[in-house]
N, C-alpha and C positions, 0 to 999 in steps of 0.2 A: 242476610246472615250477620248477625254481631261481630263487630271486631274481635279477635282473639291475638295481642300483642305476644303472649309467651309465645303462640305457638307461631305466628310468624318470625320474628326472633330466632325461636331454637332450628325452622328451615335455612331461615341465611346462613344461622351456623353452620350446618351439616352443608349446604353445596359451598360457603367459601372453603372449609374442609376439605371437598371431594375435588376440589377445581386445585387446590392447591398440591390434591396427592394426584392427580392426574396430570398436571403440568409444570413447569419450571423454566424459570429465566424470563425471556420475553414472551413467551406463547401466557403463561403464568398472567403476565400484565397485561396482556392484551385481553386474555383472557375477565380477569378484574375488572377490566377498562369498562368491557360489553357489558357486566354486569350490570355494575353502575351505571350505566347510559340507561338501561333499561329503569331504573328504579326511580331517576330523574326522567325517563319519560312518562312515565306513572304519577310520576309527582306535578308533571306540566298538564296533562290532559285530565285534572283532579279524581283523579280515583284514588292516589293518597294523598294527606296533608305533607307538608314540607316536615314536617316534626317527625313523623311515624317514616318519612324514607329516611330521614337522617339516624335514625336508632338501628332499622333495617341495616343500612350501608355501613353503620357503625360493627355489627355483625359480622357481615361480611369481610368485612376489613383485618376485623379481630380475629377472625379463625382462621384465615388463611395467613395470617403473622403469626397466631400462635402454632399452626402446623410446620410453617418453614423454623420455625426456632428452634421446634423440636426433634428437624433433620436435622439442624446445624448442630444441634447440641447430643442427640443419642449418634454416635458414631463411637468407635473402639478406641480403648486409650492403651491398648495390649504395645502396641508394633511399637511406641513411642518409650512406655515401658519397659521393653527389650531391647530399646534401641538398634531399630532395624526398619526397611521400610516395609510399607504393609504386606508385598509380594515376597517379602524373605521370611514372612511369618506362618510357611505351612509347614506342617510333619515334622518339628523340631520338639525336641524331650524338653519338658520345662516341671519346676519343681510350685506348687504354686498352694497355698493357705490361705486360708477366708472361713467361710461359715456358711452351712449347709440352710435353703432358703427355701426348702419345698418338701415335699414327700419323699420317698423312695419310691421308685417303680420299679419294680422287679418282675422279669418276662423271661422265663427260662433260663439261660445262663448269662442274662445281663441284667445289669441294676443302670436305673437312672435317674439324674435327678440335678439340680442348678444349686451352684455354687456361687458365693458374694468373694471378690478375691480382696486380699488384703495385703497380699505381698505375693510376685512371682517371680522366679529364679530360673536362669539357666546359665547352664557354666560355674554353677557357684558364686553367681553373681548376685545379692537383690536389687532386681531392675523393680519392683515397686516402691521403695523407698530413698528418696533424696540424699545423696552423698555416697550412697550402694552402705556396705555393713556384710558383716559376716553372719550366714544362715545358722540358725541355734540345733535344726535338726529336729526341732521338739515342735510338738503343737501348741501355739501361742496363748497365753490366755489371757480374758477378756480384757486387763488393763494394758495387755504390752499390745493386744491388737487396736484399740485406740487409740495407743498415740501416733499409728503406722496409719492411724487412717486415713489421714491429708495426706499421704504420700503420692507421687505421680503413678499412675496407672489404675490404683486402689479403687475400691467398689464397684469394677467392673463385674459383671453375670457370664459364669461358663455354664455350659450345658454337659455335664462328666457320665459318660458313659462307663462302665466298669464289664469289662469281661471276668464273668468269675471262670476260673479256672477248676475248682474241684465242687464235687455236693455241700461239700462241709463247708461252703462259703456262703452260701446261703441264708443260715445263721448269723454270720457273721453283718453281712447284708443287710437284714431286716432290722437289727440292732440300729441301727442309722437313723435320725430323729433330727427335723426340721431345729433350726438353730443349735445344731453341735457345731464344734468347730472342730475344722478338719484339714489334713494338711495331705499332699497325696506329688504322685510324678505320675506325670502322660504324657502322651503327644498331642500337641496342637493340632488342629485342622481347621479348615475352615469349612460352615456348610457348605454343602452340597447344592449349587444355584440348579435353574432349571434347564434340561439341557433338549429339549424337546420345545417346540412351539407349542401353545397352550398347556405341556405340564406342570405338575405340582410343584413349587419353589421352597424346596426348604429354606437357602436362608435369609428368603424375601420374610418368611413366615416369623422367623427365629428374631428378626430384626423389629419387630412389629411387638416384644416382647422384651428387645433391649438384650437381645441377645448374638453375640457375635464370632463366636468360636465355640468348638465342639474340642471337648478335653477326654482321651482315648486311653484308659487306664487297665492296666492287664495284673488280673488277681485283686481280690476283696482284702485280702493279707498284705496290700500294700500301702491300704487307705489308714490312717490313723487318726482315731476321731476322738474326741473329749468334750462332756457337756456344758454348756455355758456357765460362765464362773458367777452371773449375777444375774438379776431378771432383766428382761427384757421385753419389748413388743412380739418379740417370737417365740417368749413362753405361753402368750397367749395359742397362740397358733401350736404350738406344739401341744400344749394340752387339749387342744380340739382334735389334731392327729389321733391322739390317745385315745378318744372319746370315740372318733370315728371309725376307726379300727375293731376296738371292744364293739362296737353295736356291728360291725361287718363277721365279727368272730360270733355275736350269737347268732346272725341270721345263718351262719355258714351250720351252727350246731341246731337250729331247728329248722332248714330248708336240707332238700338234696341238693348236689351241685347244681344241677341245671338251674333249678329253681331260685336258689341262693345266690346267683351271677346274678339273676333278673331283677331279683329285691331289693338286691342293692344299687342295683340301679332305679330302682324305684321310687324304693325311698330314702336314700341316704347320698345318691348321685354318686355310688362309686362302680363305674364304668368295667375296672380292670377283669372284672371274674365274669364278666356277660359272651357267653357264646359267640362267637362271630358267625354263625350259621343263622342266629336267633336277631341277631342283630343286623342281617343282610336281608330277610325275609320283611322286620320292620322297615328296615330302610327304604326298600323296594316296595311298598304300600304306606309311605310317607308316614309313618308313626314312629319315630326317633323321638319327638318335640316328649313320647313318654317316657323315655327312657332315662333322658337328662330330666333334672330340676328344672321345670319352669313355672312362669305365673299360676299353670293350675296346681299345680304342686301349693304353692306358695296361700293361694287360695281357700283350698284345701286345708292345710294348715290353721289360717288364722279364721276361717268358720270354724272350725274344731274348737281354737282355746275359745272364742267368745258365745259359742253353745256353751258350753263346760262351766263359763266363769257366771255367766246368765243363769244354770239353774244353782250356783251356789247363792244368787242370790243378792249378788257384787252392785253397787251404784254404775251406771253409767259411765262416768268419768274412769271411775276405778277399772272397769274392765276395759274399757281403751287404753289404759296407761299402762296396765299389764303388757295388753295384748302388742302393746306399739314397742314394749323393752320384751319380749321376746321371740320379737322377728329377726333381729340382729342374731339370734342365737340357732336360730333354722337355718340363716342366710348359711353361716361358719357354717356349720352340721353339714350340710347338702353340700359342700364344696365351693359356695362361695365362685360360680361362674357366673356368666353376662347375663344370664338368662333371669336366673334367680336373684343376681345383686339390683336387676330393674325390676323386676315383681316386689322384689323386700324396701327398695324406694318408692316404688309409688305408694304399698303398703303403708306404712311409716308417714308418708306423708299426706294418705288422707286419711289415717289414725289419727295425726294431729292436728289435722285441719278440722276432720269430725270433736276434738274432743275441744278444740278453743271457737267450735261453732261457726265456722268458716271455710267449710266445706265447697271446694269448687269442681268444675265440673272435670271429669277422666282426661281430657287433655292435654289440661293446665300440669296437671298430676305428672303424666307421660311428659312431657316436656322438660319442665325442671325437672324428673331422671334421668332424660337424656343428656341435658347441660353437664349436669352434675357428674357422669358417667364421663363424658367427652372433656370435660376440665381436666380432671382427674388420669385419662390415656388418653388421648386423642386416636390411639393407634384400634382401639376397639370399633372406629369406624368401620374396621375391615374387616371385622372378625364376623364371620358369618352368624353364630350365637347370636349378636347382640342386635345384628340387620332385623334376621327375623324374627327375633322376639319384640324389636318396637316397631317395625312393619307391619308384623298381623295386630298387635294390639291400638295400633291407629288404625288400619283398616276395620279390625271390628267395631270400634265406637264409630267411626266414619260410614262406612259401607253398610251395616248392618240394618238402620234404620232406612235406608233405601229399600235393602231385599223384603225386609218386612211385609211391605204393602204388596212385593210381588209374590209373595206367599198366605197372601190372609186368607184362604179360603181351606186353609191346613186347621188341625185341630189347635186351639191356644199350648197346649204341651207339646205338641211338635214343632212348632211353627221356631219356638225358640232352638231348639238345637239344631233344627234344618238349616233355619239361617246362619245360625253360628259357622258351622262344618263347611256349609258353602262358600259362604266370605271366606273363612278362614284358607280354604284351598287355593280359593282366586287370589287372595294376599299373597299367599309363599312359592304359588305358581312359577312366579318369571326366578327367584331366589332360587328356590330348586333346580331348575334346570340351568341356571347358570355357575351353580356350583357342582350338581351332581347330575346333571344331563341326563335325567329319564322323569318319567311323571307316569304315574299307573291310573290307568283310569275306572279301577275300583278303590283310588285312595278315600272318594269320596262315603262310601259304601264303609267302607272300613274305618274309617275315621266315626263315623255316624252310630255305626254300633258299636265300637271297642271300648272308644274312650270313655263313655259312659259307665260302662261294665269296667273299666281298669280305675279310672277316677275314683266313681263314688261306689264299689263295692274292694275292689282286690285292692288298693292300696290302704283303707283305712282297714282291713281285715290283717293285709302283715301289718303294719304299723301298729295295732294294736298288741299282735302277737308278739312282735319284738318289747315291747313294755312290759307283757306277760309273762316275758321268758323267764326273767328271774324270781317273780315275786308268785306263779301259780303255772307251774310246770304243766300238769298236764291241760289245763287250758289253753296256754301257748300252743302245744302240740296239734290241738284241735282245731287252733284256728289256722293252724300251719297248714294240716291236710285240705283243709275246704281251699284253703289259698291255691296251693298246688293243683286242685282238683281245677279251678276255674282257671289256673294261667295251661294247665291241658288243654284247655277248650279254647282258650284265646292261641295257644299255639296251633291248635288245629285249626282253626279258623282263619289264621295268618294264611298256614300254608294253600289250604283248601283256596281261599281267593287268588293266591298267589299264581294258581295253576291256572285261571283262568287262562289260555292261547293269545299274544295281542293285546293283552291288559297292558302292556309296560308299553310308552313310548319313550325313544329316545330324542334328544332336540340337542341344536348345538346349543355352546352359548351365548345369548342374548349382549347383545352393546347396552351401553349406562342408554344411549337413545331409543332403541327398542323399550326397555323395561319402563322409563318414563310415559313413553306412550302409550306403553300399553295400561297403566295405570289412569292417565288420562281417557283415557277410551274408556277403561270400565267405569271410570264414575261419569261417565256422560251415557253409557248405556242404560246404567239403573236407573239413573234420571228421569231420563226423558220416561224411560219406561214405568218411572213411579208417578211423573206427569200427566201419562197416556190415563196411564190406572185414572188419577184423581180426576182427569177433566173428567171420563165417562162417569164415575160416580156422581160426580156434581150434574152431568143430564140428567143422569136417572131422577136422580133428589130434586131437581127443578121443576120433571114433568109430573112429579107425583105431587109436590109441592103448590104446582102454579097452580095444575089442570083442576083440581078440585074445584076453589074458589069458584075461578070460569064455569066452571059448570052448573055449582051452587044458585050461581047470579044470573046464569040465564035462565033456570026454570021459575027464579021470585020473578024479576022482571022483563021476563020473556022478549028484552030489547035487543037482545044479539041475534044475527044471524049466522049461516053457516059460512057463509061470506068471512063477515070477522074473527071465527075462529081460523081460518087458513089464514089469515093476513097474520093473527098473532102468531102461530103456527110457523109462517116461513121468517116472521122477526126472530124465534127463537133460534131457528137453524141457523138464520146467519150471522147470530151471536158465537152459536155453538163452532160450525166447519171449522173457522179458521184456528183455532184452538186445537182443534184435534185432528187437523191437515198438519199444522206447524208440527209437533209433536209426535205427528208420524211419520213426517218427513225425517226429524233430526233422530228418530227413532231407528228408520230403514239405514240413516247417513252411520250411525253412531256402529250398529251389529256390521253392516257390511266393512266400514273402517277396522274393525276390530278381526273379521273374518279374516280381513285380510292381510293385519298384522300376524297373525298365529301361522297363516297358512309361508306367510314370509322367512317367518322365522327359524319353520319346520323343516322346510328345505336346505340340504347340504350343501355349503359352498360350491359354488364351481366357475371357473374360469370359461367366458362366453371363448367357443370357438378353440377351445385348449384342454390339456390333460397337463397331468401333474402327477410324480415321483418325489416321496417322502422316503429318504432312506432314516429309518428310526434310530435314536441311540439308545438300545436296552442293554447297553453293559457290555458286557464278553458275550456277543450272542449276535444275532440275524434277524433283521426285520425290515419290511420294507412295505409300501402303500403306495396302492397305483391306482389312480382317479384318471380313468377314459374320458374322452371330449365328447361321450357320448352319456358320461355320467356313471358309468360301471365303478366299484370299489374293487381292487385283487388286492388282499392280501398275499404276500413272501413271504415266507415262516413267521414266526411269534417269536423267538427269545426262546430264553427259559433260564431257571435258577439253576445252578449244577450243585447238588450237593455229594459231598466227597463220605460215603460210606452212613453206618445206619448211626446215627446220634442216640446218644443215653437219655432217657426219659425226660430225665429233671432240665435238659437241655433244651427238651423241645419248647418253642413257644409258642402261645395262645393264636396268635396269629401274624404269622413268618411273612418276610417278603416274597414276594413274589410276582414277577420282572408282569407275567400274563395278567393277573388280577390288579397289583399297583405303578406300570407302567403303560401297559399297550390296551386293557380294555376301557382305561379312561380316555384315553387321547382319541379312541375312536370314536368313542363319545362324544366328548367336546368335539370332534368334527363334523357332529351330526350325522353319522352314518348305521343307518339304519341297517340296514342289511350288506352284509358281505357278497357279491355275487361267484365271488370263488378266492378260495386259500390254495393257494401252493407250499405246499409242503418239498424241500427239495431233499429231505432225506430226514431219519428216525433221528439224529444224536441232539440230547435235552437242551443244548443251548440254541437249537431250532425247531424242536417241535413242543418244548414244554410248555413255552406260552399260550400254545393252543389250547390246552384244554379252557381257561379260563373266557380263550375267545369264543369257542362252540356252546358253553354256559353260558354268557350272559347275551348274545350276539346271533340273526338269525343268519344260518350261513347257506346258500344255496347248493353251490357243488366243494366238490374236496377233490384236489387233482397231488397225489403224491408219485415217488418213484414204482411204485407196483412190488417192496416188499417187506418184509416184516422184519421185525426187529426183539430180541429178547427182551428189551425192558419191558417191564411192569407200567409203566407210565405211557410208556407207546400204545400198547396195545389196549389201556383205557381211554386213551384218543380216539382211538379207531371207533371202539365201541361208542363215546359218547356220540361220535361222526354219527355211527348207522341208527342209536335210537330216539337220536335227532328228525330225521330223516333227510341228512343231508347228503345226497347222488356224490358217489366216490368212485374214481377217476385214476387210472395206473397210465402215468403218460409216458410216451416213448419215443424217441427221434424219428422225427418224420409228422407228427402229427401238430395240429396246427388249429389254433381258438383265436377265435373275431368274436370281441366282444362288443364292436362297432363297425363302422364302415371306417372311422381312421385308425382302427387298431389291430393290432394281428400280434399274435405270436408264436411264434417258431419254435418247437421243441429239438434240439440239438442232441441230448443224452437225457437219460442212459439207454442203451439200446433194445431193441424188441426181445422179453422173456420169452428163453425155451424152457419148456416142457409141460407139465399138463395143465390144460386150459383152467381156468377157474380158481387156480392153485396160488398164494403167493408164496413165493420162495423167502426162509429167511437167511437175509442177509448178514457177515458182520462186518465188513467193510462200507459202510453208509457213506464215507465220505468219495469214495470211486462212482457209487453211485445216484451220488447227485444228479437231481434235474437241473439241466442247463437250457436257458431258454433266450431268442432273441429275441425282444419286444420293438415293434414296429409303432411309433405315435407319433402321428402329424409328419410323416416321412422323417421323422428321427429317430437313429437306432441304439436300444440301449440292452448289454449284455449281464444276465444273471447268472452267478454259476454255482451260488451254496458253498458247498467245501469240496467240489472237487477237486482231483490230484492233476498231478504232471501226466501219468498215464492217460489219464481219459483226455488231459489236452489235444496231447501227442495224436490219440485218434480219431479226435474231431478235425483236427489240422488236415492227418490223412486222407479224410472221406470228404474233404471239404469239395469236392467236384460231386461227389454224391449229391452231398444237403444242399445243392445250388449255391456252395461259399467259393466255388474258385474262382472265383476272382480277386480276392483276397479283400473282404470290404472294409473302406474302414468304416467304424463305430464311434459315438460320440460319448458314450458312457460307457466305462467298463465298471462292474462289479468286481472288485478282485476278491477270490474266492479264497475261502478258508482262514478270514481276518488277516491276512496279507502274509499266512504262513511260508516259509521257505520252501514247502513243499506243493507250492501252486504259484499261476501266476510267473510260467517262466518265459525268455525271452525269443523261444519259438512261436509262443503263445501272440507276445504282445507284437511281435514281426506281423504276425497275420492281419490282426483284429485293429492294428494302429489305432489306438484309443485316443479320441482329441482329451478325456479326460478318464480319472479315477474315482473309486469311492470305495476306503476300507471302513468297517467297521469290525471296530475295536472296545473295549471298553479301558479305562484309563487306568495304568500302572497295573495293565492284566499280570497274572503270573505267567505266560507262555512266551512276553516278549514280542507280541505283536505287534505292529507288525516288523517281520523280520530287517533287519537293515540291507540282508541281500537282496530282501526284495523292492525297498524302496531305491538302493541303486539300479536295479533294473528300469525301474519305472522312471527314475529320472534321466536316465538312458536314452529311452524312449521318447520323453518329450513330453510326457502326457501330465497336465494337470494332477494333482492330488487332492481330496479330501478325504476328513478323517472325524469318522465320529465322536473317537476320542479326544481330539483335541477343538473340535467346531460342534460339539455336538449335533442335531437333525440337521442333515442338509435337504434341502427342497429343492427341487426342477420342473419348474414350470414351463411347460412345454406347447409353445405352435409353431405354426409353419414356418414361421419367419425367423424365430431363435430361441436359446432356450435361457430362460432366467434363473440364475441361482443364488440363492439366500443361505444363512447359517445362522442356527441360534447363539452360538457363543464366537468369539473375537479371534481363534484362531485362525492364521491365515493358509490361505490354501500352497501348498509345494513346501511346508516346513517339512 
């Protein structure tokens, strides 16, 4: 294979890059060290020249300096600016002016959008400019915020969130346009870190974007904006808003809703009006990559203008130079993400390599966009967009010509998008399930037949109709309806595969070392196996080739015998074997390696010989995950969002948080847990049972063990229902009764006690939190206590009956749950007499409105002696549990007994 300089080059960039966001300090150097070692041992045993490791190493060198420079230097100038240290810079009112740097996004009754600051105040003080100065009150304009702009703190990025407060603010909202300048009072905050082991980190994310505080602003009537006094770099940009908007505004007036959310995400990349319903069905059959802009998009497009400029008619030269000035103008249009800014680079650049006749091969192409890309943010490294968008696009020039040969007996029109669809799966494969932990095993199916039919009919069909909108009405309209008619059928189709039973797996997620390897593995698979292919071809063609002659020659000069055709005969076999021995050998070596990386990776964590207790932090709510030594998963309640009475329309939005679908069904995910083997539910009220629904959705649950009764909400009783047309076995448990879900695990049901009255019947309850399931979990002979939101009462008669339930002894226990987020109304000191807890664990969520937990009850418990955690302030605790002791970890720095 030809040397290829860029593209080894643009690899050392990308691992000195990743080596350096993965490490720091000495591990960082040491790291580096082994690099290099390797490159010079590459360089001594000649497989590279000294010249080519020394550019290589140069590489290396260079990215991993220019990535620490870029930690040294993007950090917050706010805390210094307010002169304060960085931990005195939370939840403090501050008055602060800059210039509006992004869109509006507006989602029911919040607007949001990133700000440039140019001066911030509090106290009446301006801490962004040198010498301080008295606040004018006014919004700045463009020459008085120039001179402020060297000032200390200035040109840092908020992230402003605005609560509006009435409908009529709305209006006011939307009015808002990239480069105003705007002068506004919030509260500082800082993101939200990750408070869950493997959850999502806001503001690991935020940071990654140069962005470091979150600005909390109440009422639209409070923001005061004025538009820029002179042009600027973000009148460009603002007049592309303008533009992008007007084409979102006709597709909205010649699509239905439904339809018009999907178009524009089709063709214009605007995300915000697309269904979350429509958007979870593609997600879930790997076709997102159509939703956003990307290279086929980009594609797509520039075949279009150079058809078009080709039958006007145009030279050569002329329609490249066209086509090469207005890609940039697609890139803005479509939003201007990772995806589409590397499809519009490489575009561009072999526009212009085509038009100065120096056209090189797709690589070289890919490469210098990823340079250029990574010079430019280094921090897009991370950004999943832009992984897999130059991950499949080198997979497909890479991989592709491999599959090829293992598909040549396909028709020449299939053969190309088989292989395409196939590579391309196997490329985003390890990507996928390490960001989004399921992979559908009809994506391929799906992919095969959609994209086709979405590509090259339904997008250039709206796309033409959005052009038609204004200039021939009712033709737009017609090409609207056939639009809609085919994305019916592509939504039917979505769903209909969707239903397939066991189509979707889940996986955890994969290490940077698993996904290497497994990449490694597939290109030594198709290999060999493209090797396999070619030696047998070339027997074929030899024995057809040779044999003739031979045969020709024996009947002119009848001098061979049958003698010498087997001597020729077994020359050629032992030519042949070893060729296609080797090659099946590294063939069998290559699948089985690979089998048994997948089958590796598929399995959920588990501790040899141990079980493990996840007490979750979902907020103001209850959750917990119990992994047996025998591998069983129990879920303890879900969470849930509480919302406080029925919200006004215009409030609701597109899609709300919520704790079960963006807390607790992804962490189970990422833990690779395939199936639940039983949920306990310890009672009906929403910050315990609301998360479930999202669990029985997306997650296969086997049994459902709750208190045995029902509950008036609206939301319980679709729980239920989801439970039974699941068909997941539901379970009314009662003190006395008792589940082995191994031979080292048991557990004791405690409360609430056996239902009177008619069999079959549940009673509904409203006192839920009395009748809490309370259970004792038995793992590795350590005991650990669960009790939901029971009260003092139900304490008091589990104390009493304790000679009943085999408790009089008075055991102690190594874990207690305190029950009902550490209410004053549980959790009292007859209780913790009995159960002598060596430790605690409340969950809480941080600066709840209830005050949890109570201060009485944390004097009690330091009373007692017992250990404290706390979700609120340690987020996830973990206890990892065997025989010998139990291990406990915390995601976040607080310490235990504060």
């Amino acid at each position: 294979m030809k040397a290829r300089p860029l593209l080894s080059f643009t690899v050392c960039w990308v691992i000195g890059s990743t080596t350096a966001r993965l490490y720091s300090g000495n591990r960082l150097l040491l790291a580096g060290a082994g690099l290099l070692l390797l490159l010079a041992a590459l360089a001594y045993m000649g497989r590279l020249s000294l010249k080519y490791v020394t550019v290589l190493a140069a590489a290396l060198i260079l990215s991993g300096g220019y990535w620490e420079w870029n930690e040294v230097h993007h950090v917050s100038r706010l805390p210094e600016a307010l002169q304060l240290q960085p931990t005195e810079t939370r939840e403090i009112e501050v008055q602060a002016e800059g210039v509006l740097v992004s869109t509006v996004d507006r989602d029911g009754d919040r607007a949001d959008f990133i700000m440039k600051v140019s001066e911030i105040t509090r106290s009446g003080e301006v801490a962004g400019q040198e010498g301080g100065g008295a606040n004018s009150g006014q919004v700045p304009s463009g020459s008085q915020r120039s001179e402020k702009s060297g000032s200390t703190g200035s040109g840092e990025q908020l992230a402003v969130q605005v609560k509006l407060q009435a409908e009529s603010e709305i209006e006011i909202a939307t009015a808002w346009k990239r480069g105003d300048l705007v002068k506004l009072t919030g509260v500082l905050e800082q993101p939200q870190e990750a408070r869950n082991f493997g959850g999502f980190d806001y503001r690991a994310y935020l940071q990654t974007r140069d962005i470091y505080w979150l600005l909390k602003v109440t009422g639209a009537e409070t923001v005061e904006t004025a538009p820029p006094a002179s042009w600027s770099l973000s009148t460009i940009l603002r007049w592309n808003d303008g533009v992008r908007a007007a084409l979102g505004a006709e597709l909205d007036r010649l699509f239905q809703k439904l339809h018009a959310g999907y178009m524009k995400g089709l063709i214009i990349g605007m995300q915000d009006d697309l269904d979350p319903e429509t958007f979870r069905q593609f997600s879930q059959l790997g076709l997102t990559h159509i939703l956003a802009i990307s290279g086929m998009h980009v594609a797509v497009y520039v075949g279009a203008i150079l058809f078009i400029l080709k039958r006007c008619r145009l030279t050569r030269e002329t329609m490249l130079t066209i086509t090469f000035m207005l890609v940039p103008v697609y890139v803005l249009l479509s939003g201007a993400g990772p995806s589409v800014i590397r499809a519009g680079l490489m575009s561009m650049i072999a526009l212009a390599a085509a038009r100065a006749g120096i056209l090189k091969d797709g690589l070289n192409i890919l490469c210098a966009s990823a340079l250029v890309m990574l010079i430019w943010n280094p921090y897009l490294l991370v950004n999943v967009s832009f992984q897999l968008s130059f991950l499949v696009t080198a997979g497909l020039m890479i991989y592709v010509p491999l599959a090829d040969v293992l598909l040549r007996r396909l028709p020449q029109w299939l053969r190309g998008a088989v292989s395409v669809t196939l590579v391309a799966q196997l490329i985003s494969f390890p990507l996928t399930i390490f960001y989004f932990n399921q992979f559908s095993l009809m994506s391929f199916v799906a992919n095969l037949v959609l994209v086709p039919l979405i590509t090259l009919v339904v997008l250039p069909l709206g796309a033409f109709a959005l052009i038609l909108g204004r200039l021939w009405g009712d033709a737009a309209r017609l090409l609207a309806t056939v639009t809609e008619l085919l994305n019916n059928i592509t939504f039917g189709l979505v769903e209909w595969i969707n239903g397939f039973l066991g189509g979707v797996l889940i996986w955890r997620s994969p290490s940077l070392a698993w996904i290497c390897i497994y990449y490694a593995l597939l290109f030594g698979l198709l290999y060999f196996a493209k090797l396999r292919i070619e030696a047998r071809d070339r027997a074929k063609q030899y024995t057809e080739d040779e044999t003739r002659p031979l045969t020709e020659l024996m009947e002119s000069e009848r001098a061979r015998s049958v003698g010498s055709i087997r001597e020729l005969s077994t020359m050629y076999t032992g030519w042949r074997s070893p060729a296609l021995r080797w090659s099946g050998v590294m063939l069998f070596t290559m699948f089985a390696g690979f089998s048994l990386l997948l089958y590796q990776g598929y399995r959920p964590e588990q501790l040899p010989g141990g079980g493990s207790i996840s007490y979750l932090d979902i907020g103001q709510g209850d959750s917990s995950l119990i992994t047996t030594p025998g591998g069983s998963h129990i879920l303890v309640d879900g969470g849930g969002t509480v919302s406080f009475g029925k919200k006004e329309e215009w409030r609701i939005r597109r899609n709300p948080f919520e704790v079960g679908a963006k807390v607790l069904v992804p962490l189970l995910k990422k833990r690779g847990i395939h199936r639940l083997d039983a949920i306990i539910l310890t009672h009906a009220d929403q910050d315990h049972a609301g998360g479930l629904q999202a669990v029985l959705e997306n997650i296969p649950v086997s049994a459902f063990l709750f208190n045995g009764t029902m509950a008036e909400q609206d939301s319980y009783k679709k729980l239920m229902r989801t439970a039974l047309e699941a068909g997941v076995r539901l379970y009314a448990v009662h003190q006395g009764m008792e589940l082995a879900p191994d031979k080292d695990t048991r557990l004791f049901f405690l409360w609430p006690p056996p239902l009177e009255g008619e069999e079959g019947h549940l009673p509904e309850t409203d006192n839920q939190n009395h009748a809490s399931v309370v259970f004792r979990l038995n793992m590795n002979e350590r005991n650990f206590l669960f009790t939901g939101d029971m009260d003092m009462a139900a304490e008091e008669e589990i104390v009493a009956q304790g000679g009943e339930l085999g408790l009089h002894t008075g055991p102690q226990i190594d874990v207690l749950k305190a029950a009902h987020h550490g209410s004053k109304t549980s959790t009292g000191e007859d209780w913790l007499q009995f159960w002598r807890p060596a430790a605690t664990v409340i969950s809480a969520g941080v600066n709840n409105m209830y005050g949890h937990p109570a201060p009485v009850v944390m004097e009690r418990l330091a009373d007692s002696g017992t250990a404290v955690y706390r979700t609120d302030r340690q987020g996830e605790i973990q206890m990892k549990v065997t025989r010998d002791e139990i291990k406990v970890r915390h995601k976040l720095d607080g310490k235990a007994g504060e």
